[in-house]
C-alpha positions in Angstrom: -17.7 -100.7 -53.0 -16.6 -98.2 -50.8 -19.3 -95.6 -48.5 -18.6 -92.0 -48.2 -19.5 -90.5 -44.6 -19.2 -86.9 -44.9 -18.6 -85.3 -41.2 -19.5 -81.8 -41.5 -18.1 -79.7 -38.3 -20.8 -77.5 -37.3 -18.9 -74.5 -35.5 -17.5 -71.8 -37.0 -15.8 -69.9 -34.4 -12.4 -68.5 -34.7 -11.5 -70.0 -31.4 -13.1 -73.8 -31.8 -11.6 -77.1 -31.3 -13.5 -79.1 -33.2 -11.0 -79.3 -35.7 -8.8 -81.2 -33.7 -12.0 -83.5 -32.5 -12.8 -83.7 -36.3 -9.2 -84.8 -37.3 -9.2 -87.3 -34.8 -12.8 -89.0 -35.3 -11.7 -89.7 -38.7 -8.9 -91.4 -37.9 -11.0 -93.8 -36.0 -14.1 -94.1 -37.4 -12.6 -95.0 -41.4 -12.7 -98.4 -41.3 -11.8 -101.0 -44.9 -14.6 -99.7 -47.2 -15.4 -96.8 -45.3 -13.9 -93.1 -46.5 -15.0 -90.3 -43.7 -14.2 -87.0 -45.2 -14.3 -84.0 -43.1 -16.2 -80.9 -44.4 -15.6 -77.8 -43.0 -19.0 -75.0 -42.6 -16.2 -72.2 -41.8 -14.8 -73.3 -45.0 -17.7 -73.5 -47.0 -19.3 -70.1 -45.7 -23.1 -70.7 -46.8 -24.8 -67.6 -46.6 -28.0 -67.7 -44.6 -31.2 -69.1 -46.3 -30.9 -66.9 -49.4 -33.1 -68.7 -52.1 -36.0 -67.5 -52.5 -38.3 -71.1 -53.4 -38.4 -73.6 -50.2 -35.7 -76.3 -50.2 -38.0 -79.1 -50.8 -39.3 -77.9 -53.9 -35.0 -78.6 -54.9 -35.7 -75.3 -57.2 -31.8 -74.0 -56.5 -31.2 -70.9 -58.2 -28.2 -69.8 -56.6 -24.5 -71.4 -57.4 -23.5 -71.8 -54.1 -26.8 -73.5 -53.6 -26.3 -76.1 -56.3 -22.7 -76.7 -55.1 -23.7 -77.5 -51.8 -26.5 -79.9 -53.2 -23.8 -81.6 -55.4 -21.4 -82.1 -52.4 -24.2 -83.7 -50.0 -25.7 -85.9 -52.7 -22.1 -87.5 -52.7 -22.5 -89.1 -49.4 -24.1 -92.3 -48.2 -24.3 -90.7 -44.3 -22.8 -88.1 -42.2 -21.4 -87.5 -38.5 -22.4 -84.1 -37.4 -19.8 -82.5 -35.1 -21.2 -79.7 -32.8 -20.8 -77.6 -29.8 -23.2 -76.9 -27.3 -24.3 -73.0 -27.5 -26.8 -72.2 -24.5 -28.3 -75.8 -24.8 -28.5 -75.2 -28.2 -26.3 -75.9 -31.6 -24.7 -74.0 -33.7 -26.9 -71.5 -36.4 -24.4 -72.2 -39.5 -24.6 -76.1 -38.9 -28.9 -75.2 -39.1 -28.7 -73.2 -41.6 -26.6 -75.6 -43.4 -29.2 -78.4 -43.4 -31.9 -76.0 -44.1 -30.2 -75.2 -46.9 -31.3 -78.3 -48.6 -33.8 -81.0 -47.7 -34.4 -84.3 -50.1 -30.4 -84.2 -50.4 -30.5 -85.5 -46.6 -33.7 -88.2 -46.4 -32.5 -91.4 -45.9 -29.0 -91.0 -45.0 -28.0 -92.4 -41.6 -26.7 -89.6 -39.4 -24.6 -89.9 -36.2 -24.5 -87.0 -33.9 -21.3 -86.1 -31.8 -21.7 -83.5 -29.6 -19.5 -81.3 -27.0 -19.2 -79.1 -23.9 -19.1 -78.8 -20.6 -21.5 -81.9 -20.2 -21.1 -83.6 -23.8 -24.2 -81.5 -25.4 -26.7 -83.6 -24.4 -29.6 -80.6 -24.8 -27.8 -79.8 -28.1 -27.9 -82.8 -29.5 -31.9 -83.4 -28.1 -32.2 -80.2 -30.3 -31.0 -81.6 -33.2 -32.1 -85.1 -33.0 -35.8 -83.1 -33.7 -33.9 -81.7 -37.0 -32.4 -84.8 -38.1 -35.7 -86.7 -37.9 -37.4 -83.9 -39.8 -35.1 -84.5 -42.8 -36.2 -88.2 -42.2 -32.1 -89.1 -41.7 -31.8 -92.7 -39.5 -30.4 -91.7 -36.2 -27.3 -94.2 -35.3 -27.4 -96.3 -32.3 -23.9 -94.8 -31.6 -23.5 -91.1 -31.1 -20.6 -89.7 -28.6 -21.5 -86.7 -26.2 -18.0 -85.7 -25.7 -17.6 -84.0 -22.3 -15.0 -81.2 -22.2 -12.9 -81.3 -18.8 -10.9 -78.1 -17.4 -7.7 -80.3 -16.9 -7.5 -81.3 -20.6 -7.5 -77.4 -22.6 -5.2 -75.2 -22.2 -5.8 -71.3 -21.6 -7.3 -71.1 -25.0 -9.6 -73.5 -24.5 -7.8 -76.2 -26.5 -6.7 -79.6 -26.3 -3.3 -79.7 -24.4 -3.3 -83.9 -25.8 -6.2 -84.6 -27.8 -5.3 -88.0 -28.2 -5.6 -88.3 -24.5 -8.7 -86.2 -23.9 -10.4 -87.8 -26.3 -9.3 -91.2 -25.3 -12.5 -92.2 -23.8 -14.4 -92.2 -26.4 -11.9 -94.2 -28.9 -14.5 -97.2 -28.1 -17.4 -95.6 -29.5 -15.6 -93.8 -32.5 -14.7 -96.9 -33.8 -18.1 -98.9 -32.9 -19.5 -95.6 -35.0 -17.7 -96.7 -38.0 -18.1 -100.5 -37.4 -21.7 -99.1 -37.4 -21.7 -97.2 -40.7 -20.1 -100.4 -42.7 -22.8 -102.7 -41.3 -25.6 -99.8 -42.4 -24.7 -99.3 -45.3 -23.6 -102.6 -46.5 -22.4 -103.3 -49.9 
């Protein structure tokens, strides 16, 4: 039977690359019963923490609410794909898993972080949230470190398949990972 590994990418800025990094860790980390579908927190636009009951009591009034329950509960684990923001991740990916709580406990999470020096503080940050939601941490989460040579101007990938070539290893250990976790 096929897993689902949802990898959610945490920025929302107009300007991010993490679409390209995105594209190109689900290339590798799919593997024969493994599906990785990317899901998009720009595209799906939560509003911040707008019900009014706590999300452990799962009391979800709100339609957007419910839709973003529905969509998590379809997942047997997730890669979160974030920035480093002033040693910190981003407030939408947050909010997003605020949003929810019993949706999240037990699924294996991998965290894949970015910046200047691969978002190691970030992803200390969030390794605190992801334990609170009582999510597995995986043995293999990439801190991908940005380098000046590599973006262009805009601050994207002149050759993200060679940028990001260092970390092919790892991306496809990750996945290796997920099928042995979540065996059949």
């Amino acid at each position: 039977m096929t897993k689902k590994i949802g990898l959610i990418i945490g920025s929302t800025r107009p300007s991010r690359i993490s679409p390209s990094i995105a594209s190109w860790l689900q290339a590798r980390v799919t593997q024969p019963g493994l599906t990785v579908d990317l899901i998009d927190l720009k595209t799906i636009n939560l509003p911040f923490l707008d019900e009014e009951a706590m999300p452990s009591d799962g009391n979800y009034q709100l339609d957007h609410t419910k839709a973003w329950s529905a969509l998590i509960q379809g997942y047997d684990g997730f890669i979160l794909l974030f920035p480093q923001y002033n040693w910190g991740y981003p407030a939408p990916l947050k909010n997003a898993l605020d949003t929810l709580y019993a949706e999240w406990r037990g699924k294996p999470v991998s965290l894949v972080s970015y910046g200047g020096h691969g978002g190691f503080q970030a992803a200390l940050g969030m390794q605190l949230v992801v334990r609170g939601l009582k999510m597995p941490i995986m043995t293999n989460n990439l801190r991908i470190d940005l380098k000046k040579p590599d973006l262009n101007e805009t601050g994207h990938f002149i050759d993200p398949a060679a940028a990001l070539a260092p970390y092919e290893f790892d991306a496809n250990q990750l996945g290796a990972e997920f099928v042995h976790r979540l065996g059949d």
